[in-house]
C-alpha positions as CSV (number, residue, x, y, z in Angstrom):
1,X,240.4,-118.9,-79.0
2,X,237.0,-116.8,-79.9
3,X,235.8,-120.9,-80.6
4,X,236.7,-121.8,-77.5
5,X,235.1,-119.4,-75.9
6,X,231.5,-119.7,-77.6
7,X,231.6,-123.7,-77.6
8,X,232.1,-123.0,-73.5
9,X,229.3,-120.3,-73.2
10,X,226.7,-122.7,-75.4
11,X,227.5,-125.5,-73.0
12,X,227.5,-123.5,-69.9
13,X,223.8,-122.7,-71.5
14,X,222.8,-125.9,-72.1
15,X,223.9,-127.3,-69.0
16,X,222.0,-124.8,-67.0
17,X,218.5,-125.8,-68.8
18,X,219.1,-129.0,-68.6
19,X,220.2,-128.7,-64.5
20,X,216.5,-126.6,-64.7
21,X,214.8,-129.4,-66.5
22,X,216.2,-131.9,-63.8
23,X,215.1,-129.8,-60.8
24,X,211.4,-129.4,-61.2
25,X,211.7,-133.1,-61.9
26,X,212.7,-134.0,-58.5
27,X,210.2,-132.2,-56.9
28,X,206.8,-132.7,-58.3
29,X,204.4,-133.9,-55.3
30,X,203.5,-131.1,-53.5
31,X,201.6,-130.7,-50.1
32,X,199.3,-127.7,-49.4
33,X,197.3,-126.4,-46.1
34,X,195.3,-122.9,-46.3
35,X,193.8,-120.9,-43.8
36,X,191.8,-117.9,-44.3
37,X,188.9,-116.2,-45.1
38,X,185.8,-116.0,-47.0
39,X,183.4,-113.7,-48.5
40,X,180.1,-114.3,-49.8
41,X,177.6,-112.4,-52.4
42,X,174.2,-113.9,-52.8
43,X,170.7,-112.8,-52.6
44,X,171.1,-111.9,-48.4
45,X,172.7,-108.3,-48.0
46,X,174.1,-105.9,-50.2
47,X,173.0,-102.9,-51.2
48,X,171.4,-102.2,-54.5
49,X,173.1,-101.0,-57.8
50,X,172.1,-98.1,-58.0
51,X,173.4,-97.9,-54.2
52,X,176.6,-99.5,-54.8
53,X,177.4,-99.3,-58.7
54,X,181.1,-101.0,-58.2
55,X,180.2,-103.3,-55.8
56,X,182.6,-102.8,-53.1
57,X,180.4,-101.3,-50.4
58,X,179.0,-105.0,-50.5
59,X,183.0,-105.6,-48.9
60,X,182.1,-106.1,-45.3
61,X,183.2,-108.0,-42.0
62,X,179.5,-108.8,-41.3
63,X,179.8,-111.7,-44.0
64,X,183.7,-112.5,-43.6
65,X,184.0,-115.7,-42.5
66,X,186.7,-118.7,-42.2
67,X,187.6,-121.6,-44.2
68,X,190.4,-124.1,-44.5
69,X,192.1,-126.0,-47.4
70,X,194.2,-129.4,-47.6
71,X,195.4,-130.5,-50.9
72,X,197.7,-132.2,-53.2
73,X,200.0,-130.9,-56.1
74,X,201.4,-133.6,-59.1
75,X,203.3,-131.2,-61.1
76,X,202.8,-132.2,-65.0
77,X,205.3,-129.5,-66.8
78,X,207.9,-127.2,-65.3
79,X,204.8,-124.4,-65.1
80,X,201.8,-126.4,-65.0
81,X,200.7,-128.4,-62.0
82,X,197.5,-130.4,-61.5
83,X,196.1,-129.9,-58.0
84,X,193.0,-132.0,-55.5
85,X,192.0,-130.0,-53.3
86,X,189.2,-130.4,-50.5
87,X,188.2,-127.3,-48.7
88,X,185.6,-126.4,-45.6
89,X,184.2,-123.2,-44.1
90,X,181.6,-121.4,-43.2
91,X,179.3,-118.3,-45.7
92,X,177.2,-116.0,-43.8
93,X,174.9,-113.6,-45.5
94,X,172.7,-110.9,-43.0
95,X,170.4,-108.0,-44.1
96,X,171.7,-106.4,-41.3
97,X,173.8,-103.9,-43.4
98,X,172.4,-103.0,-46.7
99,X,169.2,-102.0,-48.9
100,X,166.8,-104.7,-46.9
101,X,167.5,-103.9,-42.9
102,X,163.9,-104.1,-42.3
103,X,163.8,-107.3,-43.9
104,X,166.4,-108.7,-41.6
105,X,167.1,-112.2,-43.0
106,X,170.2,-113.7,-42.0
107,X,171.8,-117.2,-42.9
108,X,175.1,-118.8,-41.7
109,X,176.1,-122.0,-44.4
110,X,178.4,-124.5,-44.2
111,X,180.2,-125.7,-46.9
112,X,182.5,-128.5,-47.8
113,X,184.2,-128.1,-51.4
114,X,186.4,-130.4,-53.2
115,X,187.8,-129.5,-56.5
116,X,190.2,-130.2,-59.4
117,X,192.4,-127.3,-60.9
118,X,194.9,-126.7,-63.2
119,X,197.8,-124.4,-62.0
120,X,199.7,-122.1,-64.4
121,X,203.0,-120.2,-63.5
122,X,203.5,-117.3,-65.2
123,X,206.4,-116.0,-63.3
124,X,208.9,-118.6,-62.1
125,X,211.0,-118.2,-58.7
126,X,214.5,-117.7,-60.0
127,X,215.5,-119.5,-56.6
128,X,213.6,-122.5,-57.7
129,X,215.5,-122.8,-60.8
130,X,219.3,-123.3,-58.3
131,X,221.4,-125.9,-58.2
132,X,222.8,-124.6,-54.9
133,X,219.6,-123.3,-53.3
134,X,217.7,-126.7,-53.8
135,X,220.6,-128.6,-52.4
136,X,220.5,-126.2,-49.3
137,X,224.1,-124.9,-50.3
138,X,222.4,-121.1,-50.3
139,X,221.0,-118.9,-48.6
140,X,217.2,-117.4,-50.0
141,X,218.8,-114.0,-48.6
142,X,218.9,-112.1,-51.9
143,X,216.3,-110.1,-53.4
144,X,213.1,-110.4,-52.6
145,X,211.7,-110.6,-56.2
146,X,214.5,-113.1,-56.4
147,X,211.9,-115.6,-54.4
148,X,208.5,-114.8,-55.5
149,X,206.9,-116.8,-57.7
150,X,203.1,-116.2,-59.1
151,X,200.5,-118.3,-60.8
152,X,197.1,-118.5,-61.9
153,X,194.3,-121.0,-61.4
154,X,191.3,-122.7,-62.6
155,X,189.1,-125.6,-62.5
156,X,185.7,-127.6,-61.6
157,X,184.5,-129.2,-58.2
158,X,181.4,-129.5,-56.5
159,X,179.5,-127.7,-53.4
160,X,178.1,-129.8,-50.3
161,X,176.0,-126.8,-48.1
162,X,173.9,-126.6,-45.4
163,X,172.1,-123.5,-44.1
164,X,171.8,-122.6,-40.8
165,X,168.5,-119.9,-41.0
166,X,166.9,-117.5,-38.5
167,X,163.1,-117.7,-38.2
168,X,162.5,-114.6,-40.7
169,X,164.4,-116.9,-43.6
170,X,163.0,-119.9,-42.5
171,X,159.4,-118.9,-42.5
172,X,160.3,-118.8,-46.5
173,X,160.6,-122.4,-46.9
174,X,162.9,-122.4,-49.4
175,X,165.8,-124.8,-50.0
176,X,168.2,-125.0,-47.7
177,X,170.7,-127.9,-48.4
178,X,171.9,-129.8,-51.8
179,X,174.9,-130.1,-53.7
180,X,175.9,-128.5,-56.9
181,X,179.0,-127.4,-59.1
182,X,181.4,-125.1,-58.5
183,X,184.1,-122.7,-60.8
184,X,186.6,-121.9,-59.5
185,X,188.8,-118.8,-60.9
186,X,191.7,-117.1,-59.0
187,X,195.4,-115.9,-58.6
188,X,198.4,-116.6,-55.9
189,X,201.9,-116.1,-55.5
190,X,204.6,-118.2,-53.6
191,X,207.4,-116.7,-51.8
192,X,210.3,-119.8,-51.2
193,X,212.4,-120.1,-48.2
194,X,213.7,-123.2,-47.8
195,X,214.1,-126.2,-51.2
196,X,211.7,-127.9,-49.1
197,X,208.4,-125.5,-48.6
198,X,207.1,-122.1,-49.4
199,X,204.5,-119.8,-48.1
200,X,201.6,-118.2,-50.4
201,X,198.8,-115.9,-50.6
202,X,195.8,-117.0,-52.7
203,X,192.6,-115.1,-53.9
204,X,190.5,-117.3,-55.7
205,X,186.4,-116.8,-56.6
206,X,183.9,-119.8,-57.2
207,X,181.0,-119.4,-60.0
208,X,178.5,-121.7,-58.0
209,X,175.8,-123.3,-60.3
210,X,172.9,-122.8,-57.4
211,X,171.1,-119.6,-56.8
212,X,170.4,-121.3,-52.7
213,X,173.8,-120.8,-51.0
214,X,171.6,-118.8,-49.0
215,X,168.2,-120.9,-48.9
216,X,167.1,-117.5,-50.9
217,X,166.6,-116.6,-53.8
218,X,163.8,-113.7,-55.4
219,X,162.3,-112.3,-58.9
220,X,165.3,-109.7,-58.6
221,X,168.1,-112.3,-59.0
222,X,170.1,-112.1,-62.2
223,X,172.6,-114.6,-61.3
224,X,173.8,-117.6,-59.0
225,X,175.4,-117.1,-55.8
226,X,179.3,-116.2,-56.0
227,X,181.9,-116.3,-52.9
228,X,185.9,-115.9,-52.3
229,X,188.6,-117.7,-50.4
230,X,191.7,-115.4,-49.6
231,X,194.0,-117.2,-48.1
232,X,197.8,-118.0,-46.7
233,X,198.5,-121.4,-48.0
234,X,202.2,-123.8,-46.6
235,X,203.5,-125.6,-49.3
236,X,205.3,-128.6,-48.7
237,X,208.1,-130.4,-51.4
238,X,208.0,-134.2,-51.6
239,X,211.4,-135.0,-53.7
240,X,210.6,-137.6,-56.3
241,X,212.7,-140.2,-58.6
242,X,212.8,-140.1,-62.1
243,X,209.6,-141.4,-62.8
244,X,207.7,-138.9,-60.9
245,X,207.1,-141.2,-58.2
246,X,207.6,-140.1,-54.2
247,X,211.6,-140.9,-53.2
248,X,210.0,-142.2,-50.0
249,X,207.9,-145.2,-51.7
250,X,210.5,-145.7,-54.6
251,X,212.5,-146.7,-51.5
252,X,210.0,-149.8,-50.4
253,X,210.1,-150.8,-53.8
C-alpha cells in the first residue's frame, strides 16, 4: 500500500513539471506596448553634490517627460526571454531649478531607441504555471501574490536624438544631434489576469555612451548623460506549436 502510494505521489510530481514544461511552450511570442514616463540627468539642471549628496533633490516634474514602447518577446527558456524593443519620447533638461538658475539653459530632446535585451524571471507567477488557469477554466481571483510575477533586465541598443535648444544653449554651439549606444539596466513585475495578457510596471535606466543628450557638456562632467523609463507595459500571449512557431502561421502552413 505505502508503494502505492509513493509511485502515485512521484507521478503526480512528474506530471505536474512536465504539464509546466508544456505551458511555457505554448506561449512563447509575446506582444508588449508601454506608456510612461521619463527622467533625465545630464549636464542641464541639478543641483551640485555638495547640494544634493543622494541625488534625489535632482527628482523633479520640470524634467519628467513621456515616452512610449512597442516590442516583441521570443521566450528562449521557461525564465529567460529575448526581447526587440523600439521606444520614443521626449528628455528635457532646464536650469530653471538647481545650482545654475542664472545660467538658464534649457533643452527639450527627442529620442528614438531601439534595443535588444535579455529578460530574467526570478519570481515566477504561480498562475502561469496552471493547467486550469491557461485553459480559462479558473478564475485569477486568489491571492494576489498568487499572480505577480517579477523579472529583471538587460541589454544593448542604440540612441537617435535631436535637441530642441533655447537661444542661451544654442549660442554654445555645441552638438546637438547624432546617434550613439545605449545600456540599458532595470526591473519589472507582471501581474496576470487573463492566459492571454498581463499588465506590468517597469523601471529601467539607460547608460548612454554620449555626454550631448543635452547639446552640453562642460570641464565639470565626470560622466555621460543617464535617463529612466518608468512605465505600465500590456503584454499580449501569442499561443505557439511545438516548434515555437505562432499557432496562427503554423495554420497557413
Amino acid at each position: 500500500m505505502k508503494r502505492t502510494l509513493v509511485v502515485i505521489i512521484m507521478f503526480c510530481i512528474i506530471a505536474q513539471i512536465t504539464l509546466s514544461q508544456e505551458l511555457w511552450h505554448r506561449q512563447r511570442v509575446e506582444l508588449l506596448a508601454g506608456l510612461g514616463t521619463t527622467q533625465f540627468f545630464g549636464d542641464i539642471g541639478g543641483y551640485s553634490k555638495s547640494e544634493n549628496i543622494l541625488g534625489f533633490k535632482d527628482f523633479s516634474f520640470q524634467q519628467t517627460r513621456f515616452n512610449f514602447e512597442l516590442g516583441v518577446k521570443y521566450r528562449i527558456l521557461r525564465d529567460l526571454n529575448v526581447r526587440l524593443n523600439l521606444a520614443s519620447g521626449m528628455l528635457n533638461a532646464t536650469d530653471a531649478r538647481g545650482s545654475n538658475e542664472l545660467r538658464g539653459f534649457e533643452a527639450k530632446t527627442t529620442i528614438l531607441e531601439p534595443t535588444v535585451l535579455a529578460e530574467y524571471y526570478f519570481i515566477k507567477s504561480k498562475l502561469g504555471e496552471s493547467y486550469l488557469f491557461n485553459e480559462g477554466r479558473s478564475s485569477s481571483s486568489g491571492s494576489i501574490l498568487s499572480s505577480l510575477e517579477f523579472y529583471a533586465f538587460t541589454g544593448v541598443g542604440g540612441l537617435l536624438f535631436n535637441v530642441n535648444r533655447n537661444e542661451k544653449l544654442a549660442a554654445v554651439g555645441m552638438t546637438n544631434s547624432g546617434f550613439t549606444g545605449v545600456i540599458p539596466v532595470g526591473l519589472g513585475l507582471n501581474i496576470l489576469f487573463k492566459p492571454e495578457y498581463n499588465l506590468g510596471l517597469e523601471i529601467g535606466g539607460r547608460y548612454s555612451f554620449s555626454d550631448y543628450l543635452d547639446a552640453y557638456t562642460s570641464q565639470h562632467s565626470s560622466s555621460n548623460d543617464v535617463y529612466y523609463f518608468l512605465n505600465v507595459t500590456f503584454t499580449y500571449k501569442i499561443k505557439t506549436n511545438d516548434n515555437g512557431v505562432p499557432a496562427f502561421l503554423s495554420k497557413k502552413r
